[in-house]
C-alpha positions in Angstrom: 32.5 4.8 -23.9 31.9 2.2 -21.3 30.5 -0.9 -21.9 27.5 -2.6 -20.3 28.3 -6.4 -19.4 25.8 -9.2 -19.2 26.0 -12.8 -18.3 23.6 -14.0 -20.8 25.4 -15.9 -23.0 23.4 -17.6 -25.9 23.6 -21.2 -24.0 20.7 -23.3 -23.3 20.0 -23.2 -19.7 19.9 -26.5 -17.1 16.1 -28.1 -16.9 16.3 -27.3 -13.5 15.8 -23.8 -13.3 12.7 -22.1 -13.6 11.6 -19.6 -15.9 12.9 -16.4 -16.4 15.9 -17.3 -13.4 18.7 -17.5 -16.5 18.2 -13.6 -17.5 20.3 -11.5 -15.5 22.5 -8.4 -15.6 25.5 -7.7 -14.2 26.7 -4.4 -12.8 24.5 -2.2 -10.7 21.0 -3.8 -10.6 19.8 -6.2 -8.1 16.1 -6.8 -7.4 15.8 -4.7 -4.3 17.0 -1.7 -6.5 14.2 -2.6 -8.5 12.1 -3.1 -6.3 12.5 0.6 -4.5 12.5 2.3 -8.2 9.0 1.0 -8.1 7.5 1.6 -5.0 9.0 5.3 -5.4 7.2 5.4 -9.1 4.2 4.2 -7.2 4.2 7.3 -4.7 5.0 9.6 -7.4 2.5 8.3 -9.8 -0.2 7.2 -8.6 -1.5 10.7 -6.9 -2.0 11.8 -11.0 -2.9 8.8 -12.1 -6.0 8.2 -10.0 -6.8 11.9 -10.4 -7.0 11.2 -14.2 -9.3 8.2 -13.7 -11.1 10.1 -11.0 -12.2 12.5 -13.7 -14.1 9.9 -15.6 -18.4 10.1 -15.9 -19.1 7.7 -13.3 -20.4 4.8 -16.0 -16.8 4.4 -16.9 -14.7 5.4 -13.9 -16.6 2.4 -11.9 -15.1 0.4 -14.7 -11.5 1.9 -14.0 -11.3 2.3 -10.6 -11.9 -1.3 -10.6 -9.3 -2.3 -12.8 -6.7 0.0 -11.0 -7.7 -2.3 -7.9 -8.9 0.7 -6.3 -12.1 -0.4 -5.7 -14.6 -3.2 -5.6 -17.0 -4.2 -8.0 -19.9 -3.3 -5.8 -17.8 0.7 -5.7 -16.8 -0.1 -2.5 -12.9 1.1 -1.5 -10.3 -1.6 -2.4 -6.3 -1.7 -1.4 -5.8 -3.4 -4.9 -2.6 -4.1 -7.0 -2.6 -1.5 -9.9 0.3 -3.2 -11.0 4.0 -3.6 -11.5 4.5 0.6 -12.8 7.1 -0.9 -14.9 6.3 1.3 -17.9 5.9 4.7 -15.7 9.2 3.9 -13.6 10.8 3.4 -17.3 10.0 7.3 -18.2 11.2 8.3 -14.6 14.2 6.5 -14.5 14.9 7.2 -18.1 14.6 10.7 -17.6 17.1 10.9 -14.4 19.3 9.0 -16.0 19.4 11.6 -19.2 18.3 15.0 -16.8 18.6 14.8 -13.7 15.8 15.0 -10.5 14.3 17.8 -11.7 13.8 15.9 -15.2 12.6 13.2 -13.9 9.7 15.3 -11.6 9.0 17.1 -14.8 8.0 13.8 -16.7 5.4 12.9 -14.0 2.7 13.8 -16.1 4.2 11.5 -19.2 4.8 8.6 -17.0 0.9 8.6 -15.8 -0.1 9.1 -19.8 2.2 5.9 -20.4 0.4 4.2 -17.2 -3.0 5.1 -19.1 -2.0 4.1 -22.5 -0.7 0.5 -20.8 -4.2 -0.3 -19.4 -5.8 0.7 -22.2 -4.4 -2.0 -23.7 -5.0 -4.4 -21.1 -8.9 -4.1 -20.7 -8.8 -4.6 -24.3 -6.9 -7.6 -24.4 -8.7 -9.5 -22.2 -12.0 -8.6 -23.9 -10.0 -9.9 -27.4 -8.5 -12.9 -25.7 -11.6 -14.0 -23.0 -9.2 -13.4 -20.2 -11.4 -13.9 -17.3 -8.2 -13.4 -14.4 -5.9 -10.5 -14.1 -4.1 -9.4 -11.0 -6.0 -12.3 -9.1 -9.3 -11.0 -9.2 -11.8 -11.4 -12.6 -11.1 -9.1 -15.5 -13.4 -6.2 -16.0 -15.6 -7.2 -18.6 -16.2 -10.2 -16.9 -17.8 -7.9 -14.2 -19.2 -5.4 -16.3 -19.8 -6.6 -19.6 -17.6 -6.6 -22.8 -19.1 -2.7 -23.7 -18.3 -1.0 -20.8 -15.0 -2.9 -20.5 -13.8 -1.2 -24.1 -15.5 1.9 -23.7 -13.1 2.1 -20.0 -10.3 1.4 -22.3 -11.1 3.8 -24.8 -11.5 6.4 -22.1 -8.3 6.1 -20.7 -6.4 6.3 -24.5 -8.3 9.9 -24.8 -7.3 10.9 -21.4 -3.4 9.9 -21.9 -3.2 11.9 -25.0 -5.5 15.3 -23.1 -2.4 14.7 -19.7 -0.1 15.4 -22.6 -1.8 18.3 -24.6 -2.1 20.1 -21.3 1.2 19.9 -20.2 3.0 23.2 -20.5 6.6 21.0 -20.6 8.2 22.3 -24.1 8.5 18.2 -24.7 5.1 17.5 -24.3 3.9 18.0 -28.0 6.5 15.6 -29.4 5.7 12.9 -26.2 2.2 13.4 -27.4 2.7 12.4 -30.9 5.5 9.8 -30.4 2.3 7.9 -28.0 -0.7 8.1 -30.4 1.7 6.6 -32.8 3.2 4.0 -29.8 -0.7 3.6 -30.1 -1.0 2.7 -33.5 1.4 0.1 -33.5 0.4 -1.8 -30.4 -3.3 -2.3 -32.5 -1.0 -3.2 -35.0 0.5 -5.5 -33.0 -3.0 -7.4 -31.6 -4.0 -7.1 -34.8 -1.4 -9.7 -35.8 -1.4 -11.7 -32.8 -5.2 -12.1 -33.3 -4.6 -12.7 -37.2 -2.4 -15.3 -35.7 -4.6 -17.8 -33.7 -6.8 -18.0 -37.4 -3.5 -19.7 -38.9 -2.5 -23.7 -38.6 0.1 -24.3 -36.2 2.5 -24.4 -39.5 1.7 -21.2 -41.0 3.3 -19.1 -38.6 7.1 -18.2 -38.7 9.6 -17.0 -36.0 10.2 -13.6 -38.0 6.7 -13.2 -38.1 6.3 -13.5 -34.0 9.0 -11.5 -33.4 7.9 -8.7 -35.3 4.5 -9.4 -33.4 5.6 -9.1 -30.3 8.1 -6.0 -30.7 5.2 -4.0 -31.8 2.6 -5.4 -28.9 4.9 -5.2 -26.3 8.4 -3.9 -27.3 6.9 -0.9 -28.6 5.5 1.0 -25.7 8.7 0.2 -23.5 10.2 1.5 -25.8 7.8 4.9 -26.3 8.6 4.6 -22.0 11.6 5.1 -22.4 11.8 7.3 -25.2 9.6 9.9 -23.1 11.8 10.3 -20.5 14.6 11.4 -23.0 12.5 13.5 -24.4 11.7 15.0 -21.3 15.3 15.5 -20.1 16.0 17.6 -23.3 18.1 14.7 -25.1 19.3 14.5 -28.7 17.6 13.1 -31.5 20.2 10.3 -31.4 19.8 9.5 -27.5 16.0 9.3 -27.7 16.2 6.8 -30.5 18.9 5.2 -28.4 16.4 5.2 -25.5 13.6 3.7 -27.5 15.5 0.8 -29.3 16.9 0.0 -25.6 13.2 -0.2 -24.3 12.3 -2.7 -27.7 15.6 -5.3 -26.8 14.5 -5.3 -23.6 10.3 -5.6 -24.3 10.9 -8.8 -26.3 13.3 -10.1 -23.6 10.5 -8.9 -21.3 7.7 -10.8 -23.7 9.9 -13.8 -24.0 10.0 -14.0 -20.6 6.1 -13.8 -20.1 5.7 -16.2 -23.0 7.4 -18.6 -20.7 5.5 -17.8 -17.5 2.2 -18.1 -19.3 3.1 -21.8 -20.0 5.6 -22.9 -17.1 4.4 -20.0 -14.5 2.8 -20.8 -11.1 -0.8 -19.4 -11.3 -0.6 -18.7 -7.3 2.0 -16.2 -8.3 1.1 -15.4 -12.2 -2.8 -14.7 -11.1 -3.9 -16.5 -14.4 -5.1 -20.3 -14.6 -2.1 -22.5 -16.1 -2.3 -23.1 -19.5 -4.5 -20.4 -21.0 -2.1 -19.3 -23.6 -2.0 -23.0 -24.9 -5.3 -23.5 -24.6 -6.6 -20.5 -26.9 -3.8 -21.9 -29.0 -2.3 -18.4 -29.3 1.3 -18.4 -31.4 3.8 -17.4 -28.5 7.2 -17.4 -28.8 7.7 -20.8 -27.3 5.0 -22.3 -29.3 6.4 -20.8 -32.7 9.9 -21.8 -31.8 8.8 -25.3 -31.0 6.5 -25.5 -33.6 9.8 -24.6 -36.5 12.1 -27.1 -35.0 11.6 -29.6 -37.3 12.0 -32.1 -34.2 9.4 -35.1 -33.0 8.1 -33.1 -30.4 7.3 -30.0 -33.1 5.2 -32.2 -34.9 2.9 -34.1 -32.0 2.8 -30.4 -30.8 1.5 -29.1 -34.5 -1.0 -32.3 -34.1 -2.3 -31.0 -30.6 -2.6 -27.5 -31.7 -4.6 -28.8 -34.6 -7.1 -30.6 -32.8 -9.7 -28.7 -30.9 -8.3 -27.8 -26.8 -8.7 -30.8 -24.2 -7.9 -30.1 -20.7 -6.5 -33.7 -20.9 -3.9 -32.8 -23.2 -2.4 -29.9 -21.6 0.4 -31.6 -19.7 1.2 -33.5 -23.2 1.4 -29.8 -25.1 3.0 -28.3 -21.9 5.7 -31.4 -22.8 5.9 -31.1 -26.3 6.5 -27.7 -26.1 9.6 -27.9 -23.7 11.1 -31.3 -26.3 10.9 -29.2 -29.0 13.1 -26.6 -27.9 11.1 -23.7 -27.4 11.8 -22.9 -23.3 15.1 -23.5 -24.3 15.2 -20.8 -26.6 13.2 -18.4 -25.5 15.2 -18.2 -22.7 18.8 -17.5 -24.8 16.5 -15.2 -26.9 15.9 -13.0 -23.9 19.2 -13.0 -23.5 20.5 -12.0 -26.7 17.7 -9.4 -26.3 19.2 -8.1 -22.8 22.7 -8.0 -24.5 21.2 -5.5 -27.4 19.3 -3.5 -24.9 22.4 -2.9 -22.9 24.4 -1.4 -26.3 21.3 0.9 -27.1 21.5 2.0 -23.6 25.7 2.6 -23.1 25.1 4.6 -26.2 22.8 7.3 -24.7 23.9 6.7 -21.0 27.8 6.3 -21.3 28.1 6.6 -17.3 27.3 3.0 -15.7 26.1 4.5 -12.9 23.7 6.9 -14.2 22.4 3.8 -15.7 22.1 1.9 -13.2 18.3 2.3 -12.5 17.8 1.8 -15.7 19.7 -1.8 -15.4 18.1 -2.7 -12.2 14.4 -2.5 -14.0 15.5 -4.4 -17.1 16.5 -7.3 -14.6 13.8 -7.3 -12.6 11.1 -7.5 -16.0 13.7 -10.4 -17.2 14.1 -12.4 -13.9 10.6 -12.4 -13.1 8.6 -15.3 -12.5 5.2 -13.6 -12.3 
């Protein structure tokens, strides 16, 4: 079997580099790779995915179309950013890699559902966290009210799960019940980050986050990438592969954002510095910097005691960064990287059959937005 190689070693990188620039993979993935996976996903995708929203009563697909960044809030056209298709070009890519072109056109239809199922989530969140930026415009419940904001969500859940009860593909019954249950663990996963923010800053452990985070975010790369196996006809064995090789690489991917959402620019992130601190939420940073046991973990557990004062952000920001948790965050994602490349030499042997595969799991951990 050939062997994926990474040059992630578990080291702490310089202070000089910026976020996310210490992740990389060898081998066949570069950003420009990435960069034309996606923009293909995009072509291939969006067609049936606006279709889907299309299909919405009018009360709720105002409320999508807007958060697709397909139109204004007045209803007007918009040339928006419906995002990064990360999650969609996961079941594509997954499913070439595994079957082949005409795999990967059959899993079109799973790709969208995975799209849906993603922004779902994401209307949600922002109601849940009182997001009020994504993609550098406000967040939809800021526009249309917290109601219609969930009940958009909600809509396009149901209408992931109907793409894939439709779908005459002799996968599409197990896809289907592998995402409702994708489903229940992302709530299961808010549902602890929420829990979360109600705990002192020394009531929270590393185990506890990690956990957290694999089921928020980890598990629907995962359920990506466990489609497109499906879909390509795989064994039992390589669609488990598949989905533990989406996990690794979620949490590398969440550590990475965990960083962003502190250190990011918010030119490029499209969210104000400093929110994660400020709603004193338990990322992976925080948590690691919190269970240091150093100076710095204890002015920070003083900080994220006291109520939030835009005054103190730079001294958080700091106390963060002293106390190790940029630091590790950043060898985390790379151990992460290094157990996402095993999962994934075990279903695809053949580096370069992989090698889309590779070139999306550096871009989501090189990122700096």
């Amino acid at each position: 079997m050939a062997e994926f190689t990474t040059d992630t070693q578990a080291r702490a990188p310089e202070r000089t580099q910026r976020p996310g620039e210490r992740v990389t993979v060898s081998g066949p993935a570069d950003g420009h790779e990435a960069a034309v996976i996606l923009e293909r996903v995009r072509a291939a995708v969006d067609p049936a995915l606006r279709r889907a929203v299309e299909s919405l009563p009018r009360s709720l697909r105002r409320v999508a179309l807007y958060h697709f960044g397909w139109e204004h809030a007045d209803g007007t056209s918009a040339a928006g950013n419906a995002g990064k298709a990360i999650r969609p070009a996961l079941v594509l890519t997954a499913a070439a890699a595994l079957g082949g072109d005409r795999a990967r056109e059959a899993a079109v239809r799973a790709a969208v559902a995975v799209e849906l199922v993603h922004n779902f989530t994401l209307l949600h969140d922002d109601v849940m966290d009182r997001d009020t930026t994504r993609r550098h415009r406000p967040t939809a419940w800021t526009v249309f009210g917290d109601a219609d904001a969930i009940l958009a969500g909600d809509a396009l859940q149901a209408l992931a799960l109907r793409l894939l009860a439709e779908d005459p593909h002799p996968a599409a019954g197990a896809a289907a019940a592998r995402l409702a249950s994708c489903v229940v663990e992302l709530c299961e996963g808010q549902h602890e980050d929420t829990a979360m923010e109600e705990l002192g800053p020394g009531e929270v452990t590393l185990d506890q986050v990690l956990v957290m985070a694999e089921a928020k975010t980890g598990a629907l790369l995962g359920c990506a990438c466990a489609l497109g196996a499906l879909y390509a006809g795989s064994s039992t064995a390589d669609v488990e592969a598949m989905d533990a090789f989406g996990r690794e690489a979620g949490l590398a991917f969440q550590l990475i954002d965990d960083v962003i959402g502190i250190w990011g620019d918010p030119v490029r992130t499209g969210k104000p510095a400093g929110a994660d601190l400020a709603a004193r939420k338990k990322s992976l940073p925080v948590v690691a910097a919190l269970t240091s046991g150093t100076a710095a973990s204890a002015e920070l557990a003083e900080l994220y005691a006291a109520p939030y004062d835009e005054e103190d952000l730079a001294r958080t920001v700091l106390a963060v960064e002293e106390a190790g948790g940029r630091d590790w965050a950043q060898v985390q994602a790379a151990d992460r990287m290094a157990r996402a490349m095993g999962q994934l030499a075990r279903a695809v042997p053949d580096p370069e059959a992989a090698g889309g595969l590779l070139s999306l799991a550096e871009f989501v951990t090189r990122r700096s937005s």
